[in-house]
C-alpha positions in Angstrom: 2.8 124.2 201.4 0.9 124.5 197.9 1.6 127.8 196.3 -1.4 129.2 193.7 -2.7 132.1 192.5 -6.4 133.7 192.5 -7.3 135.7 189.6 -10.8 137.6 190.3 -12.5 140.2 188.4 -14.0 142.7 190.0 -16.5 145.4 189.1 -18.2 147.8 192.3 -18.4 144.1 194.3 -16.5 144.8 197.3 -18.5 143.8 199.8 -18.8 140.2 198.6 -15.3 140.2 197.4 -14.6 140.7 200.9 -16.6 138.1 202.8 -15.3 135.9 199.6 -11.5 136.3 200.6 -12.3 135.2 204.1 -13.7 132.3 203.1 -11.2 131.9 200.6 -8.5 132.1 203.6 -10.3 130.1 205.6 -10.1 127.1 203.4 -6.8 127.7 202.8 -5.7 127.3 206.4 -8.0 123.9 206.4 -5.7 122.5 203.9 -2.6 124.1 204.2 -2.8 125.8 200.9 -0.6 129.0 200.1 -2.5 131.7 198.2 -1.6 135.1 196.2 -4.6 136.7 195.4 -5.0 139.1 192.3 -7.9 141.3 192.1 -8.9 142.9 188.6 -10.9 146.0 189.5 -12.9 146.2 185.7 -12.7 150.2 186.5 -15.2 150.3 189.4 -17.5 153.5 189.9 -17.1 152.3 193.9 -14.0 153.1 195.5 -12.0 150.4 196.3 -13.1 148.8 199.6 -10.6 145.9 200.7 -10.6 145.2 204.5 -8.7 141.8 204.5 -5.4 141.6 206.1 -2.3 139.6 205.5 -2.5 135.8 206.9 -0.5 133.0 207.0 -2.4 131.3 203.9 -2.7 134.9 201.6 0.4 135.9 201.4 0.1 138.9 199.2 -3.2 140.9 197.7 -2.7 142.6 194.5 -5.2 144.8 192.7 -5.0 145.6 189.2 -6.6 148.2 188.3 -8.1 149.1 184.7 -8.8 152.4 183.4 -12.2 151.4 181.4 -13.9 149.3 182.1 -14.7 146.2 179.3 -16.5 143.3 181.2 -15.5 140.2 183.3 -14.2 138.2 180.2 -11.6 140.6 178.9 -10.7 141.4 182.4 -9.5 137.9 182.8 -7.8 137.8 179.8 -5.5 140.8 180.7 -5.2 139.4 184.0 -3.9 136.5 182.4 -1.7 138.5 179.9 0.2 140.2 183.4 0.7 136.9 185.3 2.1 135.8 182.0 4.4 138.6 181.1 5.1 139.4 184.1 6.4 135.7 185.0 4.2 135.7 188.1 2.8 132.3 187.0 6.4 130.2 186.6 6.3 128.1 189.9 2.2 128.8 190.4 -1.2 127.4 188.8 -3.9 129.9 188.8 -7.3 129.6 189.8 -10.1 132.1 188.3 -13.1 132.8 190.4 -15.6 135.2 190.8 -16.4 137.4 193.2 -19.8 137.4 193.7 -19.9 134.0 196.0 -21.2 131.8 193.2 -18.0 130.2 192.9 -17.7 127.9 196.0 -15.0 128.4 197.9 -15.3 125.1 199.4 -14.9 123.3 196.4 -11.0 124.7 196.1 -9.3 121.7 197.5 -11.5 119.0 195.3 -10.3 121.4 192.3 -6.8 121.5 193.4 -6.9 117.0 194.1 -8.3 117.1 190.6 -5.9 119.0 188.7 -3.2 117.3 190.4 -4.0 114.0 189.7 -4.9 114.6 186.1 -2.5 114.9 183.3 -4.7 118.1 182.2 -4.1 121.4 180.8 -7.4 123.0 182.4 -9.8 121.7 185.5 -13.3 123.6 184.8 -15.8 123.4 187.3 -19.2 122.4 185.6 -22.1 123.8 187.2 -25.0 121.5 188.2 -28.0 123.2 190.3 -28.6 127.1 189.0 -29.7 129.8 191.2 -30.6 132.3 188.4 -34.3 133.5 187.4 -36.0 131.0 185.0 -36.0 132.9 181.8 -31.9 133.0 182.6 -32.2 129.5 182.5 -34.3 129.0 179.3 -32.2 131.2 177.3 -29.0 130.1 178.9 -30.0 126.2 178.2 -31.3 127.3 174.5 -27.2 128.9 174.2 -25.7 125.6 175.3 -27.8 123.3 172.8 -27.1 125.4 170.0 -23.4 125.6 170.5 -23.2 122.1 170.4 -25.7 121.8 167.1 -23.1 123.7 165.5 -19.8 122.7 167.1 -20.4 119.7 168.5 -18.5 121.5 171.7 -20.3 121.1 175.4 -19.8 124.2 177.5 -21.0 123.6 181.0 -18.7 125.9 182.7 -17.8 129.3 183.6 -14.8 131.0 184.8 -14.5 129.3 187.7 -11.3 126.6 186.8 -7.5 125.6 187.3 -4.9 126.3 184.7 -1.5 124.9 184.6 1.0 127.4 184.8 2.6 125.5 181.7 -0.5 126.0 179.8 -0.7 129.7 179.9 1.1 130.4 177.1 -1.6 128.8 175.2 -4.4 131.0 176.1 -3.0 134.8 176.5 -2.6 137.3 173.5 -5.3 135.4 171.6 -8.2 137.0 170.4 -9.8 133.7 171.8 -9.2 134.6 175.3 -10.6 138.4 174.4 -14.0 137.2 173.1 -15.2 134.8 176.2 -12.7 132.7 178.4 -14.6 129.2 178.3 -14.7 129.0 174.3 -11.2 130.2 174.3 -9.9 127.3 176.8 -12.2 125.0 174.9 -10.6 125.9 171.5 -6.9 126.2 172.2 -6.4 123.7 175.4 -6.6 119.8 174.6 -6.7 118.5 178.1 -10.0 119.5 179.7 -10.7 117.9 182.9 -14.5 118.7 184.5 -15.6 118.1 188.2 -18.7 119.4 189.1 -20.3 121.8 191.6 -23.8 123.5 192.5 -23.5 127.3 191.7 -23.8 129.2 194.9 -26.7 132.2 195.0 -24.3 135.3 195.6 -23.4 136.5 198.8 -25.4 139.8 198.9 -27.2 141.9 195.9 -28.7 141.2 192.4 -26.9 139.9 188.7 -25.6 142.5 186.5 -26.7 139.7 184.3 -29.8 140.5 181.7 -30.8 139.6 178.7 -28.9 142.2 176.3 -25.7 140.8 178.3 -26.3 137.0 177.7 -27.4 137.9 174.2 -23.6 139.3 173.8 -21.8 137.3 175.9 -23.2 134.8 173.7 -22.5 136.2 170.5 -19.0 136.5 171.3 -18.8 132.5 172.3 -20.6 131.0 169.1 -17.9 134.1 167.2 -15.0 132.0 168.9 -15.6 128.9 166.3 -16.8 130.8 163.5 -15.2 128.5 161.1 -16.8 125.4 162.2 -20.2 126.9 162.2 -19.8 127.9 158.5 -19.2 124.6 157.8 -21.6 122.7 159.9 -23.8 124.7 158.5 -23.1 124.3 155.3 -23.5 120.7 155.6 -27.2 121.1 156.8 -27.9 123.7 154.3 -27.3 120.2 152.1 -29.1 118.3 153.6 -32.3 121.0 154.1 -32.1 120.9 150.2 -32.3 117.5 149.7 -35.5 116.6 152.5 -37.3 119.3 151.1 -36.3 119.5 147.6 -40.2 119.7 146.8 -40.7 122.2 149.2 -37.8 125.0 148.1 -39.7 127.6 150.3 -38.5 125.7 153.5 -35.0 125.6 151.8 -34.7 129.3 151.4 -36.0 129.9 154.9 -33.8 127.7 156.4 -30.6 128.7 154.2 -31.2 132.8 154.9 -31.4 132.1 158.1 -28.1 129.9 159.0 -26.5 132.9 156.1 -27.9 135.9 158.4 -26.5 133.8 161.6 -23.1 133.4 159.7 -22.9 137.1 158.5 -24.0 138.1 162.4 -20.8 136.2 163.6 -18.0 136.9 161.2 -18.9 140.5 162.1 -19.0 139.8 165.8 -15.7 138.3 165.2 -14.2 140.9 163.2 -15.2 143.5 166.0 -13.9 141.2 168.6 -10.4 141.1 167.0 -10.8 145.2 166.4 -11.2 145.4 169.8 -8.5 142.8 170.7 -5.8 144.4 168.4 -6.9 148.0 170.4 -6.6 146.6 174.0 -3.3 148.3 174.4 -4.9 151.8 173.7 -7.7 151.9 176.6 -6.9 148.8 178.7 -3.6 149.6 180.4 -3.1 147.8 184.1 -2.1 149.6 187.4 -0.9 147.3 189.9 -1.6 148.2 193.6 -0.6 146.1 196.5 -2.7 146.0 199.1 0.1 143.8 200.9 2.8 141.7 199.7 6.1 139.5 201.1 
C-alpha cells in the first residue's frame, strides 16, 4: 500500500475540511492508497470541528495548531518546516491541498501516476477552468503575464502539488517558501512536472479572497525573484531609451515607473525576510492528534 502525507491549511473551514477528508478517504480506498493527514489550523476564531474517524486508508489525523494566525502560504511553510524536522517525511511524499474543495480530490491518483513516473522534484497541478468572479480573473491573468514579462517564469499553479520527500530539504527554512509556496518551488526546485485539472467551486461558502489579498499575495510572488526583475528591467529601461530617444518624456515615465516597482519589491522583500527571521517568536506549532497508530 502507498504511504503519503496531506498537508492542509486551515483557517475557520471545518465544515468543508470535513466533507473534503471524506472524499479524500474515499479515494483512497479506490486505489489502495495509505494516507496521514496533517491539518494546519492558521489560528482559527472557530473552534476546531473535526468529525472524521480513523479508516483503513487515514491512518492518523494530526492538527497543528498555530498561535497567530499569518495566512495559507506561511502556514504551509511551517507545516513543511515540522514534517521536515520532525523526520515525518523520510519514507513519505507529501501532497498539499486545500481545504476549501477546489483542490479535486479525484485527481489524487493521476497526481500520484505522475509523480511516480517522472524523474521530478515537484508535480504541480495547473489549473485550467476557474470558478472565481471575473474581476479575480482579470487581475489574476494581469499577475501571471507580468511575472513572466519580468522573469520569464509561468506560474499556473497553486498549492495544490506532490513533493518528493528527498526534495524537502530544498524548500523549508527559506525565506522563499515564507513569501508564497509556488515562486518558492519554482525558484529553488529544478524538476517541475505539471498535469492539469479544472479548479473545483468550493464545497460550501464564499473566498476570503479579495482584492487587497491578491494585491499582496502578489507582491510577495514578484518579491521572490527580485534580482531578476532588477535586471530585466534594466535591460528594457535600455531599450525604452534607445526607441524613444527623441521622446525622453516617455523614457522617464517608463524608467520611474519600473524604479518605483523595484523599490516596492526590495522592500516587500526586506519585510518578508523580517518576518521570516521572526517566525520563531509568534509562529510556534501545537501538535494535536485527533487519532494516530
Amino acid at each position: 500500500m502507498k504511504n503519503f502525507i496531506i498537508l492542509i491549511p486551515v483557517y475557520n473551514d471545518w465544515e468543508n475540511l470535513n466533507k473534503l477528508l471524506k472524499k479524500i478517504n474515499d479515494e483512497a480506498e479506490r486505489n489502495n492508497f495509505e494516507f496521514e493527514i496533517f491539518v494546519i489550523n492558521d489560528s482559527s476564531t472557530i473552534n476546531t470541528d473535526i468529525n472524521f474517524r480513523k479508516t483503513k486508508n487515514i491512518i492518523s489525523l494530526n492538527i497543528l495548531n498555530l498561535l497567530k494566525n499569518i495566512g495559507s502560504q506561511r502556514a504551509i511553510a511551517l507545516g513543511l518546516e515540522y514534517l521536515f524536522e520532525s523526520k515525518k517525511n523520510k519514507l513519505s511524499d507529501i501532497i498539499i491541498m486545500d481545504s476549501d474543495g477546489q483542490d479535486d480530490p479525484e485527481i489524487l491518483k493521476t497526481l500520484i501516476n505522475a509523480s511516480e513516473n517522472s524523474d521530478s522534484d515537484v508535480t504541480v497541478v495547473e489549473r485550467t477552468n476557474r470558478n472565481e468572479p471575473l474581476w479575480f480573473q482579470f487581475f489574476y491573468f494581469l499577475h501571471k503575464k507580468v511575472l513572466f514579462i519580468f522573469t520569464g517564469k509561468h506560474i499556473k499553479f497553486g498549492n495544490f502539488s506532490l513533493i518528493k520527500s528527498k526534495e524537502l530539504k530544498n524548500l523549508v527554512n527559506k525565506a522563499d517558501l515564507w513569501a508564497a509556496y509556488p515562486a518558492a518551488v519554482v525558484n529553488n526546485l529544478k524538476k517541475i512536472n505539471r498535469i492539469k485539472s479544472e479548479r473545483k467551486k468550493r464545497y460550501s461558502g464564499e473566498t476570503k479572497m479579495n482584492l487587497k489579498k491578491l494585491f499582496y499575495h502578489s507582491s510577495r510572488v514578484f518579491s521572490v525573484f527580485k534580482t531578476k526583475i532588477f535586471i530585466i528591467s534594466a535591460i528594457y529601461a535600455f531599450i525604452i531609451s534607445i526607441v524613444f530617444k527623441n521622446n525622453p518624456e516617455v523614457f522617464y515615465f517608463f524608467t520611474f515607473t519600473l524604479l518605483m516597482a523595484n523599490i516596492y519589491n526590495f522592500y516587500i522583500s526586506l519585510i518578508n525576510k523580517n518576518d521570516f527571521e521572526k517566525k520563531s517568536d509568534n509562529s510556534k506549532l501545537k501538535l494535536k492528534k485527533n487519532f494516530d497508530l
